[in-house]
LUMTORVEX-610549 format. One record per residue (C-alpha): residue number from 0; residue in three letters; x, y, z. Coordinates in Angstrom, 2 decimals, padded with zeros to 5 digits. Each point is the difference from the previous one (the first is absolute). Layout:
ATOM / k / r / X / Y / Z
ATOM / NUM / ALA / X / Y / Z
...
***
This chain:
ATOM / k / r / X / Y / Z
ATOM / 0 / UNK / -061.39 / -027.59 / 001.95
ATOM / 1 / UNK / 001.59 / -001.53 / -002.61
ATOM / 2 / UNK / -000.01 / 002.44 / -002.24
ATOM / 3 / UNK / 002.18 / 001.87 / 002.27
ATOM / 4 / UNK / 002.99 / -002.81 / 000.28
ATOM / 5 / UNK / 000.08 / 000.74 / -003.27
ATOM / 6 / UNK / 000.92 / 003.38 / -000.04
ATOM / 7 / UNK / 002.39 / -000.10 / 002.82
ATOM / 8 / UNK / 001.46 / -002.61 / -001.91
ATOM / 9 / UNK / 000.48 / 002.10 / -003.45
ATOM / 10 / UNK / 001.47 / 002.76 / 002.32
ATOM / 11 / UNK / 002.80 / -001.91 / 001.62
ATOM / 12 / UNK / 000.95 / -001.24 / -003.57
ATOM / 13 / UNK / 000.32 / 003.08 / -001.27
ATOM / 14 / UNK / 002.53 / 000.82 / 002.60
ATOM / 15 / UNK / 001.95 / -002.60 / -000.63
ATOM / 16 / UNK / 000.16 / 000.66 / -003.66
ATOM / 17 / UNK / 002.59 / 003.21 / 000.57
ATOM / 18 / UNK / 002.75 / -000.91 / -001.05
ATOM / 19 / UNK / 003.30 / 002.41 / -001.44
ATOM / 20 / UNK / 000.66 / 000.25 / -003.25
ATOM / 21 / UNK / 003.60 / -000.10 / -002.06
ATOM / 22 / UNK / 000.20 / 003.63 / 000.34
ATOM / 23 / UNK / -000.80 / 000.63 / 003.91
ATOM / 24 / UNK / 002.37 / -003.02 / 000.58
ATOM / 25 / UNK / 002.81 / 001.37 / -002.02
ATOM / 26 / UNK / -000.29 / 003.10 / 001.64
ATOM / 27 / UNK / -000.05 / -001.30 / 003.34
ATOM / 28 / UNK / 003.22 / -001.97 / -000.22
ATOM / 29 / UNK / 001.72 / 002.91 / -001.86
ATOM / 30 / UNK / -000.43 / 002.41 / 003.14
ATOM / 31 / UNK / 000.63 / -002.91 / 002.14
ATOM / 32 / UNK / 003.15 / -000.34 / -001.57
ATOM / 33 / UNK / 000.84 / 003.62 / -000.56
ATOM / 34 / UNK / -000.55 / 000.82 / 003.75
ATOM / 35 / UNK / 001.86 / -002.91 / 001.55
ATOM / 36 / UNK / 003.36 / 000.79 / -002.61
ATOM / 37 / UNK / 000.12 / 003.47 / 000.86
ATOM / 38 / UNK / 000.14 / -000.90 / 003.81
ATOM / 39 / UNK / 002.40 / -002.50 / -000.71
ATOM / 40 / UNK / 001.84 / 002.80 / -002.04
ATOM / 41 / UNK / 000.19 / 002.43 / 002.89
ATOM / 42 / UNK / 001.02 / -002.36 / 002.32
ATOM / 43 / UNK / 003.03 / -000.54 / -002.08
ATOM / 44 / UNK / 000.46 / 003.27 / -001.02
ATOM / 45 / UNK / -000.05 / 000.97 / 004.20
ATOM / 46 / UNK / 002.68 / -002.86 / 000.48
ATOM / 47 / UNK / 002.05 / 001.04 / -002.84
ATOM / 48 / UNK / -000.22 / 003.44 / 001.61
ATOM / 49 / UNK / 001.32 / -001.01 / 003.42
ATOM / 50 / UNK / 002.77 / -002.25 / -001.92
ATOM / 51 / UNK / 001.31 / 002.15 / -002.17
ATOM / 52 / UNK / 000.13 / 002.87 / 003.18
ATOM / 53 / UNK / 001.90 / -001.93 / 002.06
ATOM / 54 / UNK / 002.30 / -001.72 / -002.85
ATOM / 55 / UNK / 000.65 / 004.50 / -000.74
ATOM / 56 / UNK / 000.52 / 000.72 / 003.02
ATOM / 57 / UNK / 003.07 / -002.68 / 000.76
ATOM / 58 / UNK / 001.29 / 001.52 / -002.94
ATOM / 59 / UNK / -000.08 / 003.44 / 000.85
ATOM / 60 / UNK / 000.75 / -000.20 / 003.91
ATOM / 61 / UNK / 003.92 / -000.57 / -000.72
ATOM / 62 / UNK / 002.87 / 002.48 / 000.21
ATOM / 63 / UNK / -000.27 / 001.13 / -003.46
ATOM / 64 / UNK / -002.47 / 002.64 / 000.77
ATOM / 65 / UNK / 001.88 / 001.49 / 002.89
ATOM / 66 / UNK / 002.65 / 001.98 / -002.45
ATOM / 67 / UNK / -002.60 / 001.54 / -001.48
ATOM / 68 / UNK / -002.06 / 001.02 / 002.52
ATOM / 69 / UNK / 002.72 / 001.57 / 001.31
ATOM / 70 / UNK / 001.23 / 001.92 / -002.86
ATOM / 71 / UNK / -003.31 / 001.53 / -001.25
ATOM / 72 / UNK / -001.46 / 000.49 / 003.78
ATOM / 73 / UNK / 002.08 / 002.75 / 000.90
ATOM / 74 / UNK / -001.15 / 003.25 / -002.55
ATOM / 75 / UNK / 002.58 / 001.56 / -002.02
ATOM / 76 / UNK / -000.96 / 003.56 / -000.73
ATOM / 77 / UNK / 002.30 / 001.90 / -002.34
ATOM / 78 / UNK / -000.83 / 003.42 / -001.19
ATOM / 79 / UNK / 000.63 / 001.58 / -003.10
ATOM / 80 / UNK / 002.40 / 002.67 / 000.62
ATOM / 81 / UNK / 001.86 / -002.79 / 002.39
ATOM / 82 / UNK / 003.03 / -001.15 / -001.84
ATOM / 83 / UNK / 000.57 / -003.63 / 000.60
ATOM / 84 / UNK / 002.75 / -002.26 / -001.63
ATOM / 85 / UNK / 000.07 / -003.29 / -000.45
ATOM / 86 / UNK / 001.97 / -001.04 / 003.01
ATOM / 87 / UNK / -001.99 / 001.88 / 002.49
ATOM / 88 / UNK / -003.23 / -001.80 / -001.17
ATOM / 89 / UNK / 001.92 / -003.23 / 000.75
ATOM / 90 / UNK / 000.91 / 000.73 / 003.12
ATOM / 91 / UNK / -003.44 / 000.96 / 000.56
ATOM / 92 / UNK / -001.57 / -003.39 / -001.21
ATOM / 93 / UNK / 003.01 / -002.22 / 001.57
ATOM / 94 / UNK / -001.46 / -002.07 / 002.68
ATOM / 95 / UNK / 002.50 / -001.30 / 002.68
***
């Protein structure tokens, strides 16, 4: 019975004897690292996003658009054989 202690013994030691080396370690933290800085890089990159959107869209939501959308919504279509001079073409594109 003794003899068995023993044994049980040498197995739980050699359990405990696992240990990581430099390598397994190093490569641990490095994917630790690499996975936790590119969610912290999306995050930013999604609030940047929504930032930038809105700070565009301010811009663009003011009167100086309306001119233009005018002008170039309405189609101009001019054949060749159509003689046009250059006061006809703006009357055509005067907006008032």
């Amino acid at each position: 019975m003794a003899e068995t202690k023993k044994t049980v013994k040498k197995k739980k030691a050699t359990k405990k004897a696992k240990t990581k080396t430099f390598k397994q370690r190093f490569f641990a933290f490095l994917w630790s690292f690499f996975w936790k800085s590119s969610l912290t890089f999306i995050a930013l990159m999604v609030i940047a996003g929504i930032y930038f959107d809105k700070k565009i869209e301010r811009r663009l939501d003011g009167s100086a658009w309306t001119l233009p959308a005018q002008v170039f919504a309405r189609p101009l279509i001019i054949d060749h054989s159509q003689l046009i001079t250059q006061a006809n073409l703006d009357k055509r594109i005067k907006i008032t």
